[in-house]
DSSP file (Angstrom, degrees, kcal/mol; ACC not computed):
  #  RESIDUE AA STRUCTURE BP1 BP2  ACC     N-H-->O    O-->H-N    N-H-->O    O-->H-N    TCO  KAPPA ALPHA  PHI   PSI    X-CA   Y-CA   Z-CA
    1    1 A X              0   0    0      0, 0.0    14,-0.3     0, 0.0    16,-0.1   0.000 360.0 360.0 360.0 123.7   16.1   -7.8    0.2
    2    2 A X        -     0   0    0      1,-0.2     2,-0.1    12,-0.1    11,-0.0  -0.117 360.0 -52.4 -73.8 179.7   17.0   -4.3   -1.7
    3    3 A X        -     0   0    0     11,-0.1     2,-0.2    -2,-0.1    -1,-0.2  -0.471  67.8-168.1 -60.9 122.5   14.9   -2.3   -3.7
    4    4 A X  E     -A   13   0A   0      9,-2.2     9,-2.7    -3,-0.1     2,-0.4  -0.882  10.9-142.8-128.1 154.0   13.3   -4.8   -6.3
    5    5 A X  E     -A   12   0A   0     -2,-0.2     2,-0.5     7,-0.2     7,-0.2  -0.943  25.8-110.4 -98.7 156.5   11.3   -3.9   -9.5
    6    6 A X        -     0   0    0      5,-2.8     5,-0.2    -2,-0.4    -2,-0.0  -0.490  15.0-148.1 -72.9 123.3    8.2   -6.0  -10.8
    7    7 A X  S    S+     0   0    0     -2,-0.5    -1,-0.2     1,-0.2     0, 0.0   0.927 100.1  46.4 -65.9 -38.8    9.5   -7.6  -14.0
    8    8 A X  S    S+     0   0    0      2,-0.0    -1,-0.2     0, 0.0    -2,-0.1   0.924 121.4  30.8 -81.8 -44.7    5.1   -7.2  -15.3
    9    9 A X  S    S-     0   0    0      2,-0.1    82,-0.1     1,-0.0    -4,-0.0  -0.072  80.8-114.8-107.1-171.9    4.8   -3.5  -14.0
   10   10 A X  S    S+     0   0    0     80,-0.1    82,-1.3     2,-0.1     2,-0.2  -0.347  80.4 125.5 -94.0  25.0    6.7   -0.1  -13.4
   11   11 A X  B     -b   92   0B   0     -5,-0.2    -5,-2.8    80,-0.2     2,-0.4  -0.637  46.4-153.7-104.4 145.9    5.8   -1.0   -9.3
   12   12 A X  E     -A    5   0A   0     80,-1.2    82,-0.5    -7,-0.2     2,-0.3  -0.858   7.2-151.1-112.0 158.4    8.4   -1.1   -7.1
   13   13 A X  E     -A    4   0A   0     -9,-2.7    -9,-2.2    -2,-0.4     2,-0.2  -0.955  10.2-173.5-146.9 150.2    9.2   -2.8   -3.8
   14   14 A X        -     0   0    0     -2,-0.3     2,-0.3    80,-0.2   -12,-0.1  -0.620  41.8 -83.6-120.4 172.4   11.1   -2.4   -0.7
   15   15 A X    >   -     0   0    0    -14,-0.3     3,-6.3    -2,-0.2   102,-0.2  -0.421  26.8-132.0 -86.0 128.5   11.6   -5.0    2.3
   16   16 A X  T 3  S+     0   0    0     -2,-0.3    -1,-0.1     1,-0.3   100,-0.0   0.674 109.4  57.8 -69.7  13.1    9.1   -5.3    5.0
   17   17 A X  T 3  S+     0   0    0    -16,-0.1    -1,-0.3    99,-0.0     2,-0.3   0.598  92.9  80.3-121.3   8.5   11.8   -5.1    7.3
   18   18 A X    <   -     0   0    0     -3,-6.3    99,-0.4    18,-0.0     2,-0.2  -0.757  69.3-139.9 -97.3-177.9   13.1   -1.6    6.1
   19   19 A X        -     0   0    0     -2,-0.3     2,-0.4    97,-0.1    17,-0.3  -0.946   7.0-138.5-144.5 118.2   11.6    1.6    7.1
   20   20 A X  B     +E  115   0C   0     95,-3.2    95,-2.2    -2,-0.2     2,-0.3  -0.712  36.5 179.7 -94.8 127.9   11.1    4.6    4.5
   21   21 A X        +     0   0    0     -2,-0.4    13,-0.3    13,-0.3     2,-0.2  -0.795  12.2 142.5-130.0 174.1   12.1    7.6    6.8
   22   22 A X        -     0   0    0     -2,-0.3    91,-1.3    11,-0.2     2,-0.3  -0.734  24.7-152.9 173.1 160.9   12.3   11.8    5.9
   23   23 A X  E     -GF  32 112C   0      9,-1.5     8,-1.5    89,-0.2     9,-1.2  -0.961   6.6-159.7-145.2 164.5   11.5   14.8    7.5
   24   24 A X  E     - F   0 111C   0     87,-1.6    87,-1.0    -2,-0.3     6,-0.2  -0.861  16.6-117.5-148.2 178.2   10.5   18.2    6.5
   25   25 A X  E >   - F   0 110C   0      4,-0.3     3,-1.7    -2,-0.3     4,-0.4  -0.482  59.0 -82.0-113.3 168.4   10.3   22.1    7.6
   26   26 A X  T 3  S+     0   0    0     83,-0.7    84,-0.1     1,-0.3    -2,-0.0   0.620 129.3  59.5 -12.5 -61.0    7.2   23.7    7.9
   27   27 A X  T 3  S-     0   0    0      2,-0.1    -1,-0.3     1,-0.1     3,-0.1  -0.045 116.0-104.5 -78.1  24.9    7.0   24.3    4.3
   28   28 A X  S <  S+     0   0    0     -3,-1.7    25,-1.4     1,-0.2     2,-0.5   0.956  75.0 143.6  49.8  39.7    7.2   20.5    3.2
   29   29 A X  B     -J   52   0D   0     -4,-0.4     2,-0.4    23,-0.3    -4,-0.3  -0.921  57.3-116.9-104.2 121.8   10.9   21.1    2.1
   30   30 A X        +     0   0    0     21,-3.9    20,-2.4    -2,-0.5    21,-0.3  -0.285  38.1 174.7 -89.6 137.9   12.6   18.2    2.9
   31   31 A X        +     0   0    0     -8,-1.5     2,-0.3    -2,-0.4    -7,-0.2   0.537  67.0  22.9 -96.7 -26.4   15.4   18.4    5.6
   32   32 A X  B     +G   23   0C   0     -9,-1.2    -9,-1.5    16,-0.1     2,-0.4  -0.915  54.7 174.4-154.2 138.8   16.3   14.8    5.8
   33   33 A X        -     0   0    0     -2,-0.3     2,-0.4   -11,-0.2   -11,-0.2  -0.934  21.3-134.9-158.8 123.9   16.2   11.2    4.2
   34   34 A X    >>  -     0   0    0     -2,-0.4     3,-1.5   -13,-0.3     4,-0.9  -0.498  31.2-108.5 -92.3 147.4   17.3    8.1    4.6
   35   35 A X  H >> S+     0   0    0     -2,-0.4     4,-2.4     1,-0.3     3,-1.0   0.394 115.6  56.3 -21.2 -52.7   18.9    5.9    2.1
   36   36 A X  H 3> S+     0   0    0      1,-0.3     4,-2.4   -17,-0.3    -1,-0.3   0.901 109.6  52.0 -61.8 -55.2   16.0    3.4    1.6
   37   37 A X  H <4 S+     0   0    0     -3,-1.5     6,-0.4     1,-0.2    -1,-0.3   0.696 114.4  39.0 -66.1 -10.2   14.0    6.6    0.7
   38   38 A X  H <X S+     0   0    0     -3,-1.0     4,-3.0    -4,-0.9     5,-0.3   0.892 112.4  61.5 -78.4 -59.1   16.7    7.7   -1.9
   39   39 A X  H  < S+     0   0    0     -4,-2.4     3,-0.2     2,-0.2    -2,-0.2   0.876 115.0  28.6 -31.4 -75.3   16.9    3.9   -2.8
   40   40 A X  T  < S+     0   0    0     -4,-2.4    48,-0.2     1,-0.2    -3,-0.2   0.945 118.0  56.4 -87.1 -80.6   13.0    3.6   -4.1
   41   41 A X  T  4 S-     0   0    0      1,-0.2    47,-1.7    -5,-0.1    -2,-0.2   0.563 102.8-137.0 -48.3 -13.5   12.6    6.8   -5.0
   42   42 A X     <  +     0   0    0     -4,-3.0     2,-0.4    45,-0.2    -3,-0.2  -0.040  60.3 116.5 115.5 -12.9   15.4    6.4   -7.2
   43   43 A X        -     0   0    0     -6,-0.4    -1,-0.2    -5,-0.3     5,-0.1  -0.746  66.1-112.8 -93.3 145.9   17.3   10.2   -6.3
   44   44 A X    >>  -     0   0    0     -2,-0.4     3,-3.0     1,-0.1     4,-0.6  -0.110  35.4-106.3 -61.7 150.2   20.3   10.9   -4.9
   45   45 A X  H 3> S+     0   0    0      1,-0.3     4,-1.8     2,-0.2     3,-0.2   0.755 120.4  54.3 -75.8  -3.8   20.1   12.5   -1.3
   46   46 A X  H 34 S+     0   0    0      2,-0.2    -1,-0.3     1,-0.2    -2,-0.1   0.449 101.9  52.2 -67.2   0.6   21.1   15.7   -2.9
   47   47 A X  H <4 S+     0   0    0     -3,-3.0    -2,-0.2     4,-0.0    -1,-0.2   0.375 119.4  41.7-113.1   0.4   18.5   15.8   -5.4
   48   48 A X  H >< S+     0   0    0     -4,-0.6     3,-1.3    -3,-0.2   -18,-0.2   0.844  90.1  76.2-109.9 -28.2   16.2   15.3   -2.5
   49   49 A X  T 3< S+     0   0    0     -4,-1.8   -18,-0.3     1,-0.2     3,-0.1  -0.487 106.0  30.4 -76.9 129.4   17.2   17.5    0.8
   50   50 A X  T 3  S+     0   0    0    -20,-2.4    -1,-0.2     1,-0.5     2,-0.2   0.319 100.1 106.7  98.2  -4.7   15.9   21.0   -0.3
   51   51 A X  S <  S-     0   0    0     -3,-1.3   -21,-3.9   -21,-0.3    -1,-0.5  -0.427  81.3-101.8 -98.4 139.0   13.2   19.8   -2.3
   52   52 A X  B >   -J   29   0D   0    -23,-0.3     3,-1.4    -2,-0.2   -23,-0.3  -0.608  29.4-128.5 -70.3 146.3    9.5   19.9   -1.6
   53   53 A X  T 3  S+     0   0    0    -25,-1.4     3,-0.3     1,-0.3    -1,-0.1   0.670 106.2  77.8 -63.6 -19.4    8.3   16.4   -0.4
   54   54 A X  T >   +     0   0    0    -26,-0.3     3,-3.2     1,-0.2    -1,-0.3   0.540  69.4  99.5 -77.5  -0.3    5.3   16.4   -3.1
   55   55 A X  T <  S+     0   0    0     -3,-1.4    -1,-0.2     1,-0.4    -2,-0.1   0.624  90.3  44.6 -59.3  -2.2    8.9   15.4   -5.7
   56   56 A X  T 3  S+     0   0    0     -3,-0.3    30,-4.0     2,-0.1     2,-0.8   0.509  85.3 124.3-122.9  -3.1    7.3   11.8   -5.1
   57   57 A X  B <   -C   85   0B   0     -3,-3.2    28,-0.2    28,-0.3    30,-0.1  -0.579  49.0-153.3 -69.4 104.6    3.8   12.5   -5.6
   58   58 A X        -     0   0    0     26,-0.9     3,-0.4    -2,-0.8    26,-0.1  -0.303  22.1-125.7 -73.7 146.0    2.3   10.4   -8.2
   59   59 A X  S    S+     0   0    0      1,-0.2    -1,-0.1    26,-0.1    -2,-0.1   0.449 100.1  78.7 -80.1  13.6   -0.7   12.0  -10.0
   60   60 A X  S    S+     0   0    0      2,-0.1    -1,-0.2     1,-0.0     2,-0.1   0.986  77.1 102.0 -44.9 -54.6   -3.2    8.7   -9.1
   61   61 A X  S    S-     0   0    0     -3,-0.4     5,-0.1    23,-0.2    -1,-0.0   0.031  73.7-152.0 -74.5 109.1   -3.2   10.5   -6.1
   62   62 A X    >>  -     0   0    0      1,-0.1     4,-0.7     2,-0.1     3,-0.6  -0.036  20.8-128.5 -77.1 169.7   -6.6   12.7   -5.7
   63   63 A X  T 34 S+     0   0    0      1,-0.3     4,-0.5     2,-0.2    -1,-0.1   0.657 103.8  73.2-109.8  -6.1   -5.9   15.6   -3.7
   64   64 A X  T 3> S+     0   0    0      2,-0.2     4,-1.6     3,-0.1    -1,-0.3   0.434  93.8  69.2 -69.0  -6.8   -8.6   15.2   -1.2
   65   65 A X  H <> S+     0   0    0     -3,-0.6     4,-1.7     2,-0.1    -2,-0.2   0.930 107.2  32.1 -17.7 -73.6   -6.1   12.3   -0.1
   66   66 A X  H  X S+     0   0    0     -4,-0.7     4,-1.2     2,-0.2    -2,-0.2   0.594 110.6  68.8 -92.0 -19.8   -3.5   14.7    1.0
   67   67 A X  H  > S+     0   0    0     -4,-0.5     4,-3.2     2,-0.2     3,-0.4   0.986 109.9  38.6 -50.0 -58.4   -6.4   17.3    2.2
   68   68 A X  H  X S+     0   0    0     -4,-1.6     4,-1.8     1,-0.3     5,-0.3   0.808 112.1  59.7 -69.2 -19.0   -7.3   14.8    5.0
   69   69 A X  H  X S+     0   0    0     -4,-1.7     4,-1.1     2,-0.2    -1,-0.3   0.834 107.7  37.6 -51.3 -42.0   -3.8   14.1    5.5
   70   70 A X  H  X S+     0   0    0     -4,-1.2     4,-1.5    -3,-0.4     5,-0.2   0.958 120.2  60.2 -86.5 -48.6   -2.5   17.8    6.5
   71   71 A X  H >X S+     0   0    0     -4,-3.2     3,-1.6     1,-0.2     4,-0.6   0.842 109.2  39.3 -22.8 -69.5   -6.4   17.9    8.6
   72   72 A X  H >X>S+     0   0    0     -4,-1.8     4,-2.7     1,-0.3     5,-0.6   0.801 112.9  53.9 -89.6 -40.6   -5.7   15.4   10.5
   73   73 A X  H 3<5S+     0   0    0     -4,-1.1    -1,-0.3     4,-0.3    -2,-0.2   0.696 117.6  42.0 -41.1 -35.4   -1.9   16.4   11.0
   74   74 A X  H <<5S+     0   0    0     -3,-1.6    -2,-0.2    -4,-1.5    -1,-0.2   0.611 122.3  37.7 -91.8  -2.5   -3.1   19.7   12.2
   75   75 A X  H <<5S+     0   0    0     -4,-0.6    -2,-0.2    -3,-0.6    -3,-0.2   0.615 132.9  16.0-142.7 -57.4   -5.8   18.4   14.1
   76   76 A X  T  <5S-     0   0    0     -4,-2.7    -3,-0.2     2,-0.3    -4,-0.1   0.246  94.1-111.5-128.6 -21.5   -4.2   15.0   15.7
   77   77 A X  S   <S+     0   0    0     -5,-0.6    24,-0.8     1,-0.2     2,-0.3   0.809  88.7  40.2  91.5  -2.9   -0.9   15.3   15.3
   78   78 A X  E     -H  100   0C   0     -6,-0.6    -2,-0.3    22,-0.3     2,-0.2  -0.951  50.9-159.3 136.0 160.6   -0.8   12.6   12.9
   79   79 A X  E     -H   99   0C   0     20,-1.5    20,-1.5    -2,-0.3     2,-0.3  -0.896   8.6-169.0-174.5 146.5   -2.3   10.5    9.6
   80   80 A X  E     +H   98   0C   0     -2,-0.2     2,-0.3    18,-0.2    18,-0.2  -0.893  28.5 116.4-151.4 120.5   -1.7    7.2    8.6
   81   81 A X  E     -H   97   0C   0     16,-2.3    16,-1.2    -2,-0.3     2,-0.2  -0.970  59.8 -70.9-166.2 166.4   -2.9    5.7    5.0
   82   82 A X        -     0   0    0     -2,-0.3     2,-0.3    14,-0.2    14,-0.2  -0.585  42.7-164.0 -76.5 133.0   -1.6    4.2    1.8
   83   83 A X        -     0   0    0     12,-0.3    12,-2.1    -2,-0.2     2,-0.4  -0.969  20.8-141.7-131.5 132.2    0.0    6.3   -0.5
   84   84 A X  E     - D   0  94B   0     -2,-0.3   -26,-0.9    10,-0.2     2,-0.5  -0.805  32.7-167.0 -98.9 115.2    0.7    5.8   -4.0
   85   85 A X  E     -CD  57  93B   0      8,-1.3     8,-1.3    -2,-0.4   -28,-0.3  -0.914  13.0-140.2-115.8 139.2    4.5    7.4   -4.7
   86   86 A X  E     - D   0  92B   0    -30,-4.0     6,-0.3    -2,-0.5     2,-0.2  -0.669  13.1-147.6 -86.0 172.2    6.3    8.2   -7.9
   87   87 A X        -     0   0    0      4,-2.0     3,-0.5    -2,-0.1   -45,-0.2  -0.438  36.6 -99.6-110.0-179.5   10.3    7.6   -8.4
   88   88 A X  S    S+     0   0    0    -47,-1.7   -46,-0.1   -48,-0.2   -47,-0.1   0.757 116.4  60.2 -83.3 -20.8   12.0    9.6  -10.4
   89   89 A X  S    S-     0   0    0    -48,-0.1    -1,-0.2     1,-0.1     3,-0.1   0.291 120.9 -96.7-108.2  38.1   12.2    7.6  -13.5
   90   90 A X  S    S+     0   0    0     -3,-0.5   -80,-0.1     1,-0.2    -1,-0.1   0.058  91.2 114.0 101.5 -31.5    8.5    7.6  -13.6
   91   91 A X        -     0   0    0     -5,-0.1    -4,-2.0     1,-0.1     2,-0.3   0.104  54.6-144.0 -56.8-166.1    7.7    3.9  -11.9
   92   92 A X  E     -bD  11  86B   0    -82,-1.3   -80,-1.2    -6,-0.3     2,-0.2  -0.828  12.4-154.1-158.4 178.4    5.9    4.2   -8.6
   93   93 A X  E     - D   0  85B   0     -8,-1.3    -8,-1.3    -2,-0.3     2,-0.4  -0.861  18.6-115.8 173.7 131.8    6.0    2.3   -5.3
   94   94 A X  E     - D   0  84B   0    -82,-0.5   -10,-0.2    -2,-0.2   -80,-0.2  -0.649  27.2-174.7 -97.9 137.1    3.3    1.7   -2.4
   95   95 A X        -     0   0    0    -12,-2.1   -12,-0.3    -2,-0.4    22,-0.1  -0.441  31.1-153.3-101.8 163.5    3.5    2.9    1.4
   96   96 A X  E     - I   0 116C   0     20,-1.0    20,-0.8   -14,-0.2   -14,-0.2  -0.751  45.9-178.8-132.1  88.9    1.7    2.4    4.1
   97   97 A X  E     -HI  81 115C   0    -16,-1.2   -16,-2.3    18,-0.2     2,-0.4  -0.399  31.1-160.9-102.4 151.9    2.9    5.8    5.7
   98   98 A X  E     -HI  80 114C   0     16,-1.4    16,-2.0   -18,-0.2     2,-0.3  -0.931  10.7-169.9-138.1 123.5    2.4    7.9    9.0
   99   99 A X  E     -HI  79 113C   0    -20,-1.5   -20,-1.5    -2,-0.4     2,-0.3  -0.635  16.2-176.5 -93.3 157.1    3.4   11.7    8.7
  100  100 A X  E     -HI  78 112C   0     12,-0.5    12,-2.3    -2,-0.3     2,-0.4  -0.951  25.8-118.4-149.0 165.3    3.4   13.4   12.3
  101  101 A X  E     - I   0 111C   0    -24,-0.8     2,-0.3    -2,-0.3    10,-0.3  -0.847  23.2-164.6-102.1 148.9    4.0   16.9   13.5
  102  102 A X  E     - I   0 110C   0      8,-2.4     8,-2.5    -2,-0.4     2,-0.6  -0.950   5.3-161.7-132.1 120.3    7.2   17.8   16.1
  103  103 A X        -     0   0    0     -2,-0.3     6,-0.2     6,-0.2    -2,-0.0  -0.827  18.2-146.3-104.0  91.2    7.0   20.8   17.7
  104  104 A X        -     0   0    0     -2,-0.6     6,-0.0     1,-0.1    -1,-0.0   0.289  31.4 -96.5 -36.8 175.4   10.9   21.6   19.0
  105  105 A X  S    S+     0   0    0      1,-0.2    -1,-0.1     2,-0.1    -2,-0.0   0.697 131.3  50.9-103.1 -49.2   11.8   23.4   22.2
  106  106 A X  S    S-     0   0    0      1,-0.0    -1,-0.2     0, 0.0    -2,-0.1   0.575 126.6-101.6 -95.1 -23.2   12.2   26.8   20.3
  107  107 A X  S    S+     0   0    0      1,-0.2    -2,-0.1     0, 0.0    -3,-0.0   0.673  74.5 149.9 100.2  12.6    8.1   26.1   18.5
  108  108 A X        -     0   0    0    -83,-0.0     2,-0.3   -82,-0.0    -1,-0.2  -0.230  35.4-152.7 -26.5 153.4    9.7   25.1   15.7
  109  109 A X        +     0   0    0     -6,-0.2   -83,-0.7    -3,-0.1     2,-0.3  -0.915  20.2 163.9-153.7 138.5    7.8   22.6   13.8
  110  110 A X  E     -FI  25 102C   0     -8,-2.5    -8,-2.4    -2,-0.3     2,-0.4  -0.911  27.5-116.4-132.9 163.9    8.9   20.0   11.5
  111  111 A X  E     -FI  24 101C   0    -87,-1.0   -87,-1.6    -2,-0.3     2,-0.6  -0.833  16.8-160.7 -79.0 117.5    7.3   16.8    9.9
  112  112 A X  E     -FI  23 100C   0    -12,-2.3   -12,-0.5    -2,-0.4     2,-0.4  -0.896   6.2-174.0-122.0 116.5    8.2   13.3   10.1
  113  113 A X  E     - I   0  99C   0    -91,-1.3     2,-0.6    -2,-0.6   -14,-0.2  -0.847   8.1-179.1 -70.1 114.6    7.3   10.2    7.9
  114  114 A X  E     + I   0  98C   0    -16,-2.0   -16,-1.4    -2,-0.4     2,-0.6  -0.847   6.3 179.6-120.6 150.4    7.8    6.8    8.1
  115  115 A X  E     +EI  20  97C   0    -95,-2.2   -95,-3.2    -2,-0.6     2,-0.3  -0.942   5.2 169.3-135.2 107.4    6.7    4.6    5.5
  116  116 A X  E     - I   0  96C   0    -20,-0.8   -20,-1.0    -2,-0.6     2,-0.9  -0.904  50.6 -66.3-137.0 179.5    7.2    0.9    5.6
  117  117 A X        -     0   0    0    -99,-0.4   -22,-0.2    -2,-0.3     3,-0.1  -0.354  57.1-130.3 -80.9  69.8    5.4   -1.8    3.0
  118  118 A X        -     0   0    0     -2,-0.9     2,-0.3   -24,-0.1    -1,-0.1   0.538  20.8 -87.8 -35.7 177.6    2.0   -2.1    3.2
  119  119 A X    >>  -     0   0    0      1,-0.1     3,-1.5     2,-0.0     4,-1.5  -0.609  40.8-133.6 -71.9 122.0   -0.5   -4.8    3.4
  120  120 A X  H >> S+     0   0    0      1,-0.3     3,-1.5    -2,-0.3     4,-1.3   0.836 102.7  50.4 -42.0 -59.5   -1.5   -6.0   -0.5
  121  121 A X  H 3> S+     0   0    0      2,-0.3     4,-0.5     1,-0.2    -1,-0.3   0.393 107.3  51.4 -98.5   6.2   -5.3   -6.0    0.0
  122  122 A X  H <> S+     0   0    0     -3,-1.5     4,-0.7     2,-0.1    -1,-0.2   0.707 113.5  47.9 -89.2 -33.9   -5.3   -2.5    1.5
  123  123 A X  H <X S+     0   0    0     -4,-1.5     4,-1.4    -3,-1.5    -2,-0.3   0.872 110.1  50.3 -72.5 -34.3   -3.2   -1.5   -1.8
  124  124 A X  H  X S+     0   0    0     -4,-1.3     4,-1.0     2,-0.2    -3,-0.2   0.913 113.7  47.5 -76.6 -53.0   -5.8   -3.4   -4.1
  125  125 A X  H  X S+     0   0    0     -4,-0.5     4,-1.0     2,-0.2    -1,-0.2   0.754 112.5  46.9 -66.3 -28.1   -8.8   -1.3   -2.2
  126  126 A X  H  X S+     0   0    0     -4,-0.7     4,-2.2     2,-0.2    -2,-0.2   0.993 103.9  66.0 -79.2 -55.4   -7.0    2.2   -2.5
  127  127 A X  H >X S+     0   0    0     -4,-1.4     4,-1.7     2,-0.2     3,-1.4   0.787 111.8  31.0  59.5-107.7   -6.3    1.3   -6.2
  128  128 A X  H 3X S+     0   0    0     -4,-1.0     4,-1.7     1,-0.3    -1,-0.2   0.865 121.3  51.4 -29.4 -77.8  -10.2    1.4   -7.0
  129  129 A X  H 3X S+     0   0    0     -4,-1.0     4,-2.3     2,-0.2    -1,-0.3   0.790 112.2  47.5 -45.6 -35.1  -11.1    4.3   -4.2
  130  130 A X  H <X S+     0   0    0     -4,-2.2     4,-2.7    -3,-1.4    -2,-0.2   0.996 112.7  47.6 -94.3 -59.5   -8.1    6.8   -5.6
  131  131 A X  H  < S+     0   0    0     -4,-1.7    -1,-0.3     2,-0.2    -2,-0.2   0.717 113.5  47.0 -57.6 -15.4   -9.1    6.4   -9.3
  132  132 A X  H >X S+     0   0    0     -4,-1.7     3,-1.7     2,-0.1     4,-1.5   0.889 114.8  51.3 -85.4 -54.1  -12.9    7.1   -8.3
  133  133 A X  H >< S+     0   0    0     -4,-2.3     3,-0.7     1,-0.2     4,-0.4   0.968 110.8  43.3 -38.0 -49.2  -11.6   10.3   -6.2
  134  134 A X  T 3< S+     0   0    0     -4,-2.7    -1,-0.2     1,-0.3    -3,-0.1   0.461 104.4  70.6-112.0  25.5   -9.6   11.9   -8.9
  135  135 A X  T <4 S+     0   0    0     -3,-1.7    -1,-0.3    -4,-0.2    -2,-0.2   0.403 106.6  44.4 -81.1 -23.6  -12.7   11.1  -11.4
  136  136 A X    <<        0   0    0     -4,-1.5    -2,-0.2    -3,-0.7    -3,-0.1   0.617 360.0 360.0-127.8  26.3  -14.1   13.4   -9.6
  137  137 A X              0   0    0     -4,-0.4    -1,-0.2     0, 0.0    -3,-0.1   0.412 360.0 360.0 -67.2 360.0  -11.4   16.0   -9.3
C-alpha cells in the first residue's frame, strides 16, 4: 500500500510497513528525507531538504507538544508521541514518531526522526488532549 487518502476526510495514510524517515541540523533545517516522507507530505525532496522541519506542522498542534518534545531530546536523548502533520496541500496525516539526537565524531549534532503509523486509539486520545492544549494557548 502507497500513500492513500480518506475518501470522508482530508487524513492521509501510509503503510504500517513503511517508515517515515528525515534528519535535520541543529537548526531544524532539514538535511535529509526519504521518499515515503516526500510521498505523505505531498513535496518534492527539493522543496523539502533546506527547509525547516516545522514545513509539516499542522496548527492542532499546541506548542507545549513540541516544548516536551525538544526537553526531553535535550534531556534523554529522545521523545516519542503522536503527532498530528500537515501536507502541503493542506490535508494532514498521523505519526507515531521518535525524534533523537546524534552527536558525530567532530560534536556535531543532528536530529533524526522516524515516524511509522500509529495505533488508532492513541490517535483518537491525542485528538481530544491537543484541542484542549491549544484552548489554552
Amino acid at each position: 500500500m502507497a500513500v492513500t487518502k480518506d475518501k470522508s476526510s482530508d487524513e492521509w495514510h501510509f503503510s504500517s510497513s513503511q517508515y517515515i524517515l528525515s534528519e535535520t541540523d541543529e537548526k531544524g533545517i532539514i538535511i535529509y528525507a526519504n521518499d515515503i516522507f516526500c510521498e505523505i507530505a505531498g513535496y518534492t525532496i527539493d522543496e523539502l531538504i533546506g527547509k525547516p522541519h516545522n514545513i509539516v506542522r499542522h496548527p492542532d498542534m499546541p506548542r507545549i507538544a513540541f516544548k516536551g518534545l525538544w526537553d526531553d531530546v535535550q534531556s534523554k536523548g529522545f521523545w516519542t508521541g503522536i503527532v498530528k502533520n500537515l501536507r502541503k496541500d493542506g490535508g494532514f496525516y498521523w505519526v507515531h514518531a521518535t525524534a533523537m539526537r546524534k552527536v558525530h565524531q567532530d560534536g556535531s549534532v543532528t536530529y533524526l526522526s522516524v515516524r511509522r503509523v500509529p495505533n488508532r486509539s492513541d490517535v483518537e486520545s491525542c485528538i481530544s488532549l491537543y484541542a484542549e492544549l491549544k484552548s489554552k494557548e
